[in-house]
N, C-alpha and C positions, 0 to 999 in steps of 0.2 A: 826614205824611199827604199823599198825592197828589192831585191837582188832581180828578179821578172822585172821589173818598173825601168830599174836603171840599164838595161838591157834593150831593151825595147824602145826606151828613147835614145840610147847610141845608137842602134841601128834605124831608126827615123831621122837621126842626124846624117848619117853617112849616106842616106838616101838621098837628101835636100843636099847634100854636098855634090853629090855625086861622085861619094870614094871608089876607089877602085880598090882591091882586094885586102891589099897590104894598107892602106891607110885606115882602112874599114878594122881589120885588125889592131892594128893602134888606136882606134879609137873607141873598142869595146875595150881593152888592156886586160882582158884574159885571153889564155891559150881556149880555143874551139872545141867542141867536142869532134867535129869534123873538118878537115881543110880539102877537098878534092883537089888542088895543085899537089899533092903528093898521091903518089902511084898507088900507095898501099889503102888509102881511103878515098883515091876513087874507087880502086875496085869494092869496098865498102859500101861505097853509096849505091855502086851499079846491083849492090844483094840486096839493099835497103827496103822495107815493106813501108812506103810512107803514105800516112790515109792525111785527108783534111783535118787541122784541129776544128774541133764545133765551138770552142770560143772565138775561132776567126777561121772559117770555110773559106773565105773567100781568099786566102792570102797563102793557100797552098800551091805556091808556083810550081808548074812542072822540072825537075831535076835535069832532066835527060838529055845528054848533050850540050850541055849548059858549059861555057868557059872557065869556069868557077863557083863551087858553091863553099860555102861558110854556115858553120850552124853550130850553137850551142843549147845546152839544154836547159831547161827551163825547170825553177822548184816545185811547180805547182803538177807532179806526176800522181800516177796512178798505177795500178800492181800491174795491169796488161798492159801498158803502150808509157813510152817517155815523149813530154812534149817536147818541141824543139821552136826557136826561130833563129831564123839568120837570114842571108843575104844570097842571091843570086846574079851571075851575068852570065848572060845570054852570047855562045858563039857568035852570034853577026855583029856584036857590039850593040851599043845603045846601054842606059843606065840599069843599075841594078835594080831586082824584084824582090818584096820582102818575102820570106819562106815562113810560113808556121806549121807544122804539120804534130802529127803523131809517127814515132818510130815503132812499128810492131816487130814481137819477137817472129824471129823467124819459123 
């Protein structure tokens, strides 16, 4: 299985689990490209230009205000945007949302 593949089915697992941040992380077992619980990438996230990915529109959760997001990047880039998925929760609580987006350069 390829490094997208096996990514993608951790964070489908941590879904149906319903991990919370830190177990979500253990159980992709690499470091993020991004972790919003640290200061320095939120304010990262909060510059971030993130469009829908068009190999899954539908899975570009909103960011903003979120209690936590998680995202790593995905092999399958391109010269103007990196793709990304990872995991979202939502201030009010309730389970997390899957994130796929494009990062555009700023």
């Amino acid at each position: 299985m390829n490094p997208d593949a096996l990514l993608l089915k951790a964070l489908d697992q941590a879904l149906r689990a319903g991990d919370d941040a830190d177990a979500a992380l253990a159980r992709v077992g690499r470091p993020p490209w991004l972790d919003s619980r640290r200061p320095e990438q939120a304010r990262a996230l909060a510059g971030a230009n993130l469009t829908p990915d068009p190999e899954a529109p539908d899975d570009c959760t909103p960011v903003q205000g979120a209690a936590a997001v998680l995202y790593w990047g995905l092999a399958t880039g391109c010269a103007k945007a990196a793709p990304i998925a990872g995991l979202v929760w939502p201030t009010a609580g309730g389970p997390a949302r899957l994130l796929r987006a494009l990062v555009l350069p700023p």
